[in-house]
C-alpha positions as CSV (number, residue, x, y, z in Angstrom):
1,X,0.0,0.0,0.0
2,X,2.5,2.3,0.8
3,X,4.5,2.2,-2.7
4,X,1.1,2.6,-4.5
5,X,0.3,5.5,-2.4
6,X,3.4,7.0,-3.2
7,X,3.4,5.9,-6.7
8,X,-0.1,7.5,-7.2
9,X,1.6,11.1,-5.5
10,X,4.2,10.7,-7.7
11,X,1.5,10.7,-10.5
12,X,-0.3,13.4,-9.2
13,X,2.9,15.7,-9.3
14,X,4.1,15.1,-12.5
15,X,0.8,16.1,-13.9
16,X,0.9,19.1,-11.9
17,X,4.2,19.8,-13.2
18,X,3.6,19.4,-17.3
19,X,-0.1,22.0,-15.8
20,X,2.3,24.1,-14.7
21,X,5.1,24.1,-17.6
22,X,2.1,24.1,-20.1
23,X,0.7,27.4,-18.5
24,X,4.3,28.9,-18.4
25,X,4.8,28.2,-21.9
26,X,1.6,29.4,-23.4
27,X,1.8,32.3,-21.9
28,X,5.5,33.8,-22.1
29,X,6.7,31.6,-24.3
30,X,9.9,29.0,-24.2
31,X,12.7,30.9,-23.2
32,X,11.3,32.8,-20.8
33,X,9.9,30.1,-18.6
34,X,12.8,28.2,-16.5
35,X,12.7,25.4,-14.0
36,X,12.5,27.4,-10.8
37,X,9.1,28.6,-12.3
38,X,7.9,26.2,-12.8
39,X,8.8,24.5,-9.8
40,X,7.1,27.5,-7.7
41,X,4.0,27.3,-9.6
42,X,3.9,23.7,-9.3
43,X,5.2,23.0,-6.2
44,X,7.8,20.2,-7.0
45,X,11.4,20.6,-6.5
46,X,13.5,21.6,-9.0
47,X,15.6,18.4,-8.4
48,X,12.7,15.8,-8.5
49,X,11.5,17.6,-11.7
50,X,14.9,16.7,-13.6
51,X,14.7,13.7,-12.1
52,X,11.1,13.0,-14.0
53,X,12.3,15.0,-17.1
54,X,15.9,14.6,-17.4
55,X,15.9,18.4,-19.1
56,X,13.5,21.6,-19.8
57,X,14.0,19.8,-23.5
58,X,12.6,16.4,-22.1
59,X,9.7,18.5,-19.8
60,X,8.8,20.5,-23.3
61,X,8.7,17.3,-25.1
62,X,6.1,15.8,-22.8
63,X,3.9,19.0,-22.3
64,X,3.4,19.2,-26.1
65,X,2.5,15.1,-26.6
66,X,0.1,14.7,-23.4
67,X,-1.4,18.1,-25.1
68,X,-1.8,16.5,-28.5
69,X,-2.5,13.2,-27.2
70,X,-5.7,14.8,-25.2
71,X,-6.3,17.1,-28.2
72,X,-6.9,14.1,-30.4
73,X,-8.5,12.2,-28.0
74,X,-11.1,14.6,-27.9
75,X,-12.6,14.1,-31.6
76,X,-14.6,11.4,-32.0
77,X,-13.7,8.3,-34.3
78,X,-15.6,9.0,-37.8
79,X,-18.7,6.4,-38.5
80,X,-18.1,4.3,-41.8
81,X,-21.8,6.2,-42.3
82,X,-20.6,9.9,-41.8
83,X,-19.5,12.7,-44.5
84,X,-15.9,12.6,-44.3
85,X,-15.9,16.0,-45.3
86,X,-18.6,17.3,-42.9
87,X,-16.5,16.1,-40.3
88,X,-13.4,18.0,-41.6
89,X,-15.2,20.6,-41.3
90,X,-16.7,20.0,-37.9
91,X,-13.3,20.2,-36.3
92,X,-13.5,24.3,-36.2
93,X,-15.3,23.5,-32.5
94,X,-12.0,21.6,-31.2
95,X,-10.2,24.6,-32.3
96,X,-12.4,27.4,-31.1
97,X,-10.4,27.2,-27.3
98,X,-7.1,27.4,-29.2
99,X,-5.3,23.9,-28.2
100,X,-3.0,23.9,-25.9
101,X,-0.8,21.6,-28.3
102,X,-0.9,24.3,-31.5
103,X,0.5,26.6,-28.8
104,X,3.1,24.5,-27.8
105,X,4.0,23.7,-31.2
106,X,4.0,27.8,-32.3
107,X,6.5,28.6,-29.8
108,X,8.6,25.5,-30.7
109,X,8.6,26.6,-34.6
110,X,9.5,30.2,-33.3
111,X,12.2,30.1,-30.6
112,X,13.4,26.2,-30.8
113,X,14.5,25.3,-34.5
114,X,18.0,24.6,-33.8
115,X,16.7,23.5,-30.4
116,X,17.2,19.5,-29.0
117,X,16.7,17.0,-31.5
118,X,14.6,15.6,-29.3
119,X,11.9,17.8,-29.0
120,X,11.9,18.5,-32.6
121,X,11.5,14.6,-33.1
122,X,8.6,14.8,-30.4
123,X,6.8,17.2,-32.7
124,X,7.4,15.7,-35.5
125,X,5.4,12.6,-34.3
126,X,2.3,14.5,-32.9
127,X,1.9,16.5,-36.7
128,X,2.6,12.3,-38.5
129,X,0.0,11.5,-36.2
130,X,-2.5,14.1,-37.1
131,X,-1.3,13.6,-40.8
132,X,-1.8,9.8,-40.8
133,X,-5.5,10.5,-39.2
134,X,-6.5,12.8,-41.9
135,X,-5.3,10.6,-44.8
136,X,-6.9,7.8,-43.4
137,X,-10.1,9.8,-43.9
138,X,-9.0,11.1,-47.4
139,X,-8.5,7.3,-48.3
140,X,-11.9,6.3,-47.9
141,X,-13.7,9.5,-49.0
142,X,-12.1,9.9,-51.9
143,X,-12.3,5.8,-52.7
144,X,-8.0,6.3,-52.8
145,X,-6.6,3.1,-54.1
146,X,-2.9,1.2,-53.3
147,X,-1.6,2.4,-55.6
148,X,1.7,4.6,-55.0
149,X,1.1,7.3,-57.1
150,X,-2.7,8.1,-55.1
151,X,-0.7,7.2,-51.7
152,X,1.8,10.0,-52.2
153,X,-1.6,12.7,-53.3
154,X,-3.6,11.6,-50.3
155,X,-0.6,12.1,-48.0
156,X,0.1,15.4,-49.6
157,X,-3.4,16.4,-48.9
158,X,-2.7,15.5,-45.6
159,X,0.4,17.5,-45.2
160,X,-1.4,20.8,-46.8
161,X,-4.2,20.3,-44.6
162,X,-2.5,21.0,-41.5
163,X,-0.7,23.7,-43.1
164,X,-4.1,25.4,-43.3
165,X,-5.2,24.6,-40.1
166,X,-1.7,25.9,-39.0
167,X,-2.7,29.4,-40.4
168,X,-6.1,29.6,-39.3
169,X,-4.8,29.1,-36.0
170,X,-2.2,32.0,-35.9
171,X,-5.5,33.6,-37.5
172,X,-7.4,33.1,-34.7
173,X,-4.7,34.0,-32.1
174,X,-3.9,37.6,-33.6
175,X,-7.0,38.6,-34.8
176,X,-10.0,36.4,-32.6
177,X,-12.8,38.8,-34.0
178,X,-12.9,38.6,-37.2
179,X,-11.5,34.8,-37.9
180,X,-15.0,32.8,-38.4
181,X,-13.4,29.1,-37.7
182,X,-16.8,27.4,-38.7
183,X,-16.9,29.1,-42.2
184,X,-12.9,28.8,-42.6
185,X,-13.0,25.1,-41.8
186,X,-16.1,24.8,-44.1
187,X,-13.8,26.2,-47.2
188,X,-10.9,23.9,-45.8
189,X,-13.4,20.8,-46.6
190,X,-14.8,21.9,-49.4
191,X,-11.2,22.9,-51.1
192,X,-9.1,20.3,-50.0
193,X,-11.9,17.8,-51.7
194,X,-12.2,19.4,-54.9
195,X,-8.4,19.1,-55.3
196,X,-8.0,15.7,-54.1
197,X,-10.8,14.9,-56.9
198,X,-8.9,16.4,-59.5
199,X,-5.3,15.3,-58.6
200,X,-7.1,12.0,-58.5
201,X,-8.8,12.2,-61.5
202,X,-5.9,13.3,-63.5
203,X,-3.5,10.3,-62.1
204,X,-5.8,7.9,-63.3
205,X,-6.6,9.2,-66.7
């Protein structure tokens, strides 16, 4: 009993640690948020969290995937019987609080490119994953088959989908009042479709 109640504490803190870190961040960015503030606002030692983290690098890297990983938990699985496309454009409502992750992932691209390889790695995975989620949906909506040639334009489609919903993010952030997410994800749907239709189309003519 003991070791489970002190593994469950141990729990506990670390998630009040990546709360803390993930505030920090957001808010004043990378390099302005060390350790000791982290370990104020959290109330862990500085000590026990290196010991957890290894680095600030390692404690970034695990802010940004528990982030994503709740981010993406959040949308529901699509139905074999829903409008792949409706969907896409449904996900203007998970971005409408401005994820934490996209955040995160801001401040990395801005202050960390020649940062730890590590954390570039780590957010490298998160944006495969939402790629590989996206052209599993292209795949079926657009009836995609094995071959290589409509792999590589469903993947691309993929790719240039989050680069869209990378600028109507920064959108949002800078100028909240006049960015309408619903209609901007509506014309993400719509466009990203039509083009996958006609790359399509012209591979297989």
């Amino acid at each position: 009993m003991p070791r489970a109640g002190r593994h469950a504490e141990g729990a506990q803190t670390r998630e009040r640690v990546l709360d803390a870190a993930a505030e920090l961040i957001g808010a004043q960015g990378y390099a302005a948020t060390s350790i000791a503030q982290i370990s104020q606002s959290s109330g862990a030692r500085p000590a026990s969290i290196y010991w957890a983290f290894e680095s600030k690098e390692g404690l970034l890297t695990a802010v940004m995937e528990r982030a994503a990983g709740r981010f993406f938990e959040a949308i529901p699985a699509p139905t074999s019987d829903q409008d792949p496309w409706a969907a896409l454009a449904s996900l203007f409502a998970y971005f409408e609080g401005g994820p934490e992750f996209l955040r995160l992932m801001l401040v990395l691209s801005l202050e960390r490119r020649d940062g730890d390889p590590a954390v570039l790695e780590a957010a490298r995975r998160v944006r495969t994953t939402a790629a590989d989620g996206l052209a599993a949906g292209y795949r079926r909506a657009l009836g995609a088959g094995g071959s290589a040639r409509e792999a590589a334009i469903v993947d691309e489609l993929a790719r240039f989908t989050l680069m869209l919903f990378d600028g109507v993010f920064i959108a949002s952030q800078i100028e909240p009042d006049t960015t309408n997410l619903k209609r901007a994800f509506e014309v993400i749907a719509t466009s990203v479709r039509a083009t996958g239709e006609q790359l399509l189309a012209d591979a297989r003519a």
